[in-house]
C-alpha positions as CSV (number, residue, x, y, z in Angstrom):
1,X,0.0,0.0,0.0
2,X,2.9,2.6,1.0
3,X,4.7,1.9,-2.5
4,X,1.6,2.4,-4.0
5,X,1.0,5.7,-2.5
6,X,4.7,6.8,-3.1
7,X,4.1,6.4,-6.6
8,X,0.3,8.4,-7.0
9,X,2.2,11.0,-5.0
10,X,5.7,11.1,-7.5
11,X,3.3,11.1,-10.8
12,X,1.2,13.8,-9.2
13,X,4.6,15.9,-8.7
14,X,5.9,14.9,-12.6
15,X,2.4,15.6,-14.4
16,X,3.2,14.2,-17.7
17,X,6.6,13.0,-17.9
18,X,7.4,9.2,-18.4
19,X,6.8,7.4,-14.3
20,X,9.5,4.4,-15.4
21,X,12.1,6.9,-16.8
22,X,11.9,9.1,-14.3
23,X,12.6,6.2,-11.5
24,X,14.9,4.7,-13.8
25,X,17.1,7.8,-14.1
26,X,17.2,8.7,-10.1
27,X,17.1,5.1,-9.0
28,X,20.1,4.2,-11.2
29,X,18.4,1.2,-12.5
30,X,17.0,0.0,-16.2
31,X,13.4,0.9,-17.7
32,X,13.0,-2.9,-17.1
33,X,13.5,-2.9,-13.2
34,X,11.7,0.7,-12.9
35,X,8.5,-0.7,-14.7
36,X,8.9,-3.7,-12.4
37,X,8.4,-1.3,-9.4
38,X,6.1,1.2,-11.1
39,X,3.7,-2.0,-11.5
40,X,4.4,-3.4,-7.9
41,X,5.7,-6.4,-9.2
42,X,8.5,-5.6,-7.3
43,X,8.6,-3.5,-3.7
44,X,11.1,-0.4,-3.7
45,X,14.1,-1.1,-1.0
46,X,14.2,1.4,2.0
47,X,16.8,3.1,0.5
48,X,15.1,3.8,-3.1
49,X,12.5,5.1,-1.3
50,X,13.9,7.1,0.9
51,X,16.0,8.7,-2.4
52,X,12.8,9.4,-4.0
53,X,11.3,10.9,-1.3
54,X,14.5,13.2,-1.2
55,X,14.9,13.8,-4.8
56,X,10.7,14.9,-5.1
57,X,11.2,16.6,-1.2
58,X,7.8,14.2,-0.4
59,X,7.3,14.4,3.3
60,X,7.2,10.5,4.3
61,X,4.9,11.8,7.4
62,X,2.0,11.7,4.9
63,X,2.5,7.5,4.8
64,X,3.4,6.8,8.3
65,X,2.0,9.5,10.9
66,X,-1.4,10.7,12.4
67,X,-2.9,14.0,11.6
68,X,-1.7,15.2,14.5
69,X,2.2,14.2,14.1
70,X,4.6,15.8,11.0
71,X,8.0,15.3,9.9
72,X,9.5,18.2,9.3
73,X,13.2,19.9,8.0
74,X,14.9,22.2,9.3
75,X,17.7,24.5,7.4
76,X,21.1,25.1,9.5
77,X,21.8,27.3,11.9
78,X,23.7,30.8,11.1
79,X,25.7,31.5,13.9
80,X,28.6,33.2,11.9
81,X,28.8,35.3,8.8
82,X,30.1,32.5,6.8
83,X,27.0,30.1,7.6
84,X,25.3,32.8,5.6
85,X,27.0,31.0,2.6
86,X,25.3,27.7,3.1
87,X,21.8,29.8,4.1
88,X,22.4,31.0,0.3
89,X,22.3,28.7,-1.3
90,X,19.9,26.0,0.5
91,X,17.3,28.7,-0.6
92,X,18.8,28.4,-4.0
93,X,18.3,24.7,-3.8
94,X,14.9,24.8,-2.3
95,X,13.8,27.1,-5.4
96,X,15.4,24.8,-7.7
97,X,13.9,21.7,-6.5
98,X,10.0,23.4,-6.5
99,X,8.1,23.4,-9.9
100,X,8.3,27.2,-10.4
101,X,7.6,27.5,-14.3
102,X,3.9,26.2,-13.8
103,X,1.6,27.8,-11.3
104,X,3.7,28.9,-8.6
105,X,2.6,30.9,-6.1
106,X,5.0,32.2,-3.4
107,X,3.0,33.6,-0.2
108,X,4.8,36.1,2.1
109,X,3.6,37.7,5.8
110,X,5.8,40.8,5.7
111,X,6.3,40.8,9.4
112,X,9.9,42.5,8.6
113,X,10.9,44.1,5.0
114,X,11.3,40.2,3.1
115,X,14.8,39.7,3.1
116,X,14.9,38.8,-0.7
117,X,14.7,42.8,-1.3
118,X,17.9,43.5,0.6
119,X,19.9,40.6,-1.0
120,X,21.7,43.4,-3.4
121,X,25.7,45.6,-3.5
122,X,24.1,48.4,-0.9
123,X,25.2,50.0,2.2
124,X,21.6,48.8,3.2
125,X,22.3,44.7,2.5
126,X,25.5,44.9,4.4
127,X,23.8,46.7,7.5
128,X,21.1,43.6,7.7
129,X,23.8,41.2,7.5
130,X,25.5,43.3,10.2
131,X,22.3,43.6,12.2
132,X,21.4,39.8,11.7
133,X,24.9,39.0,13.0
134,X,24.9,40.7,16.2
135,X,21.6,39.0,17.0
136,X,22.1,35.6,16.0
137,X,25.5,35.0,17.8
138,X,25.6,35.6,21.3
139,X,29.7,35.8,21.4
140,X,29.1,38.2,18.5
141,X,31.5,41.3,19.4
142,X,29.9,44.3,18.6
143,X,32.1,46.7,15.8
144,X,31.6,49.7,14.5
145,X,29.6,49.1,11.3
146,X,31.9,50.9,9.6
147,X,34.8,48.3,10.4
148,X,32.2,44.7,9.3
149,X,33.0,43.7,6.0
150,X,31.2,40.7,5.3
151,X,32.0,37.9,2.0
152,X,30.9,38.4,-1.3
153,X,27.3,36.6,-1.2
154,X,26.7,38.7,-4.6
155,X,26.2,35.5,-6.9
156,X,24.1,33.7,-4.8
157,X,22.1,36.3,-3.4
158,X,21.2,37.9,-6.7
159,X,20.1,34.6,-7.9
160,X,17.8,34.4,-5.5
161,X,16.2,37.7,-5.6
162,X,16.1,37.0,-9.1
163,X,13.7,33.9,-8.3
164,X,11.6,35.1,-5.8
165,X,10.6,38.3,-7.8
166,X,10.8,35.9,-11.5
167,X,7.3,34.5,-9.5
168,X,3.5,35.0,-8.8
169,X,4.0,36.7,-5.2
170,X,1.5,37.7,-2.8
171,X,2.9,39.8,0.3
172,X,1.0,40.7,3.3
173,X,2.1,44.1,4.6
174,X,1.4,46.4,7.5
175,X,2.7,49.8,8.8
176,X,4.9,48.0,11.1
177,X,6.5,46.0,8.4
178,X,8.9,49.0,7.6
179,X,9.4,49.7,11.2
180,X,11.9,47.0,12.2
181,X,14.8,48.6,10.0
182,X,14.0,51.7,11.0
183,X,14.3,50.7,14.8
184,X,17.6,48.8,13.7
185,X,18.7,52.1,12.3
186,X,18.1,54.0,15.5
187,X,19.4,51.5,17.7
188,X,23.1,51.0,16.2
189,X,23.1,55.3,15.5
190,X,22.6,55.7,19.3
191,X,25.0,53.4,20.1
192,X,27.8,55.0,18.2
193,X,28.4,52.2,16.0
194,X,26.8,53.3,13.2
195,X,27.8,56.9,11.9
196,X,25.4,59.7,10.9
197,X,26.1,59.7,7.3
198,X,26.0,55.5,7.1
199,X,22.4,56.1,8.8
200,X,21.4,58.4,6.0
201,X,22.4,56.6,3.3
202,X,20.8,53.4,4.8
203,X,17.6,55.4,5.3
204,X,17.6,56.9,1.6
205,X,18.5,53.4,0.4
206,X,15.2,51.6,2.7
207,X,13.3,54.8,1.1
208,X,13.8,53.5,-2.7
209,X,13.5,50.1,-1.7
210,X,9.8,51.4,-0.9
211,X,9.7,53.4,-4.0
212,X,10.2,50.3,-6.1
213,X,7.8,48.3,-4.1
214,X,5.6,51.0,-4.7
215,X,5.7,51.4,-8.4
216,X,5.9,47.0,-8.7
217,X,2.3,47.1,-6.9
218,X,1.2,49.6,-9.6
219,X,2.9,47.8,-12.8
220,X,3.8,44.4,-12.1
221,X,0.6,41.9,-12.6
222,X,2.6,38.7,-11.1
223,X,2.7,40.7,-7.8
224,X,0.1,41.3,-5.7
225,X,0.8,43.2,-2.4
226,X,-1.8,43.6,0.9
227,X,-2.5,45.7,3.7
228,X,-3.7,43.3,6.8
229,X,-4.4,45.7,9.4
230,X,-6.2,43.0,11.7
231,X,-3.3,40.2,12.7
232,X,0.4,40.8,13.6
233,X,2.9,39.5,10.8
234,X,4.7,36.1,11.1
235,X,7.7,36.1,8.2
236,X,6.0,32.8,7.2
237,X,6.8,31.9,3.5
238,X,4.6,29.5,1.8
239,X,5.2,28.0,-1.9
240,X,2.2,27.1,-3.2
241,X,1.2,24.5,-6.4
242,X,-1.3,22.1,-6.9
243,X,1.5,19.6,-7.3
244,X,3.9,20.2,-4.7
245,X,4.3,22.9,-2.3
246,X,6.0,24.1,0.6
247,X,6.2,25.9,4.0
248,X,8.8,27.6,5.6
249,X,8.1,28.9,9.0
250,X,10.7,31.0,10.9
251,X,12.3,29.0,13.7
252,X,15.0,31.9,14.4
253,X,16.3,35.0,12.3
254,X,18.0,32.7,10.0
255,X,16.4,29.6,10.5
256,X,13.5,28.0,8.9
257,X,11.3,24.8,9.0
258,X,10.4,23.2,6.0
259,X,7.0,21.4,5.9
260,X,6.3,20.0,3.0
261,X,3.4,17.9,4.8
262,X,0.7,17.8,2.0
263,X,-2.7,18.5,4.5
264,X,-0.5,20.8,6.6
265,X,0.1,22.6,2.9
266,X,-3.8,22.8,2.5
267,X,-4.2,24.5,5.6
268,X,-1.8,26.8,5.3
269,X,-3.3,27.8,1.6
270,X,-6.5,27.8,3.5
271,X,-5.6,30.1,6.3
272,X,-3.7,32.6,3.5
273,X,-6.8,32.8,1.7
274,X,-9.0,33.2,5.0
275,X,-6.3,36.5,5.9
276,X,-6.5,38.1,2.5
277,X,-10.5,38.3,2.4
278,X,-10.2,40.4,5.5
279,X,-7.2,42.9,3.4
280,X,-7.0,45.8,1.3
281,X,-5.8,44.8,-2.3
282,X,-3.2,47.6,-2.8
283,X,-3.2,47.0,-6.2
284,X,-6.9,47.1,-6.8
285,X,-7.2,49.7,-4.3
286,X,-7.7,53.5,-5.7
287,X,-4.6,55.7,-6.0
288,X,-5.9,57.2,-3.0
289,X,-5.5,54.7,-0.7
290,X,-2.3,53.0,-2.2
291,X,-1.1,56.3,-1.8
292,X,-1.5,56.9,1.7
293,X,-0.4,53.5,2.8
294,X,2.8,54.2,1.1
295,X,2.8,57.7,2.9
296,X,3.0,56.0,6.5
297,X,5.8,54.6,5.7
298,X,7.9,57.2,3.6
299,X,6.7,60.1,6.9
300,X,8.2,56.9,9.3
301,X,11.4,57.4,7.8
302,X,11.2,61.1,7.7
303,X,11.3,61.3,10.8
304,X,14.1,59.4,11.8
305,X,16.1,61.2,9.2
306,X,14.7,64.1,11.2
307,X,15.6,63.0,14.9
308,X,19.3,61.5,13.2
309,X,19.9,65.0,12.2
């Protein structure tokens, strides 16, 4: 019964692409002993199945656990600025391994700015990955900005922003989704590690980040942006597609767990849909409105400009 199950799953996840070549090709076996499986003439070791469960990222929780237990991933922890590496690219690899060119669609509660806007050369990437540095590692010795100088993510991290915005996105936003790097901003300038004229150009540089988000909510059909001004903000991530589809859900500032759990999916969907009938489409909304959710946030950052000077 569990082989049988495996398989409805994996030609769900393929659509129409040949079931015995695709289990030939990852299994390392002929078209002769992958039709012999594919027709349960022959049972799938523990390790095949365990590969193929890997290879289509199918939750094995689905086959052997209650609705009350899950399986679940977890990516690595970040504790120093090279972790931030690996972080890299196992998003790259978890974009990679989802069916993105058919159907996608990529759910985001905007508890913070998402991160895959700040993945770019500017003063403004390097002061998150500062930020995120001195609050994920405890023995973390606190520099001046100006002296943290982190590696070159540039390949990696463009990539990736390259993905996420390449999709169908839906973002859930709020006026205290711009707050957090603003509060950042205040923090380290009070402190003395982070100099006047770095805070200014940080605070111009989160000001056209909002600019473009602005003018993508006006132009760009693939992305669809809401106010929820009812529920705090989680910086939950959910992939969506009929076929296979994913959720992240922060375990840390760097840390996610994956649940690829196929009714846990479904009720995540469920409860993304149930938050955006109680939202303000942005993009639907009149230029009124649009405009004076924007506003909140460009007179938030005014003001600290303001208090800095």
């Amino acid at each position: 019964m569990y082989q049988e199950l495996l398989l409805k799953e994996i030609r769900r996840r393929i659509g129409e692409k040949s079931l015995n070549d695709e289990i030939a090709n990852i299994l390392n076996i002929s078209y002769d002993a992958a039709h012999r499986r594919t027709s349960l003439k022959a049972k799938f070791s523990f390790e095949e199945a365990l590969e193929l469960a890997k290879y289509y990222q199918i939750s094995l929780n689905q086959f052997i656990t209650s609705d009350h237990q899950i399986l679940v991933q977890k990516t690595s922890a970040v504790t120093h600025v090279e972790d931030l590496q690996s972080f890299f690219k196992n998003n790259l690899s978890v974009f990679e391994n989802l069916p993105l060119s058919d159907g996608m669609t990529i759910y985001y509660s905007a508890k913070d700015i998402p991160f895959f806007y700040t993945l770019s050369d500017t003063l403004l990437s390097r002061f998150k990955i500062y930020v995120w540095m001195n609050l994920l590692n405890a023995k973390q010795v606190f520099i001046p900005f100006l002296q943290f100088s982190p590696p070159d993510f540039e390949l990696n991290t463009k990539k990736l922003r390259e993905k996420y915005e390449a999709q169908h996105v839906v973002e859930l936003w709020n006026d205290m989704t711009v707050s957090s790097i603003l509060q950042q901003i205040l923090f380290y300038y009070e402190t003395r590690l982070l100099l006047k004229n770095e805070a200014n150009i940080i605070l111009e540089e989160v000001k056209e980040l909002i600019e473009y988000i602005e003018e993508k909510t006006e132009n760009n059909p693939k992305f669809h942006l809401y106010e929820n001004e009812l529920m705090h903000l989680s910086n939950d991530i959910f992939f969506h597609h009929p076929r296979q589809s994913l959720f992240a859900l922060p375990a840390n500032m760097f840390g996610y767990i994956l649940i690829s759990d196929a009714k846990t999916c479904r009720e995540t969907l469920s409860y993304f849909e149930h938050q955006i009938k109680n939202c303000k489409s942005l993009n639907t909304a009149g230029n009124r409105d649009r405009k004076k959710f924007f506003n909140r946030m460009y007179i938030q950052i005014k003001n600290l400009k303001q208090k800095i000077q």
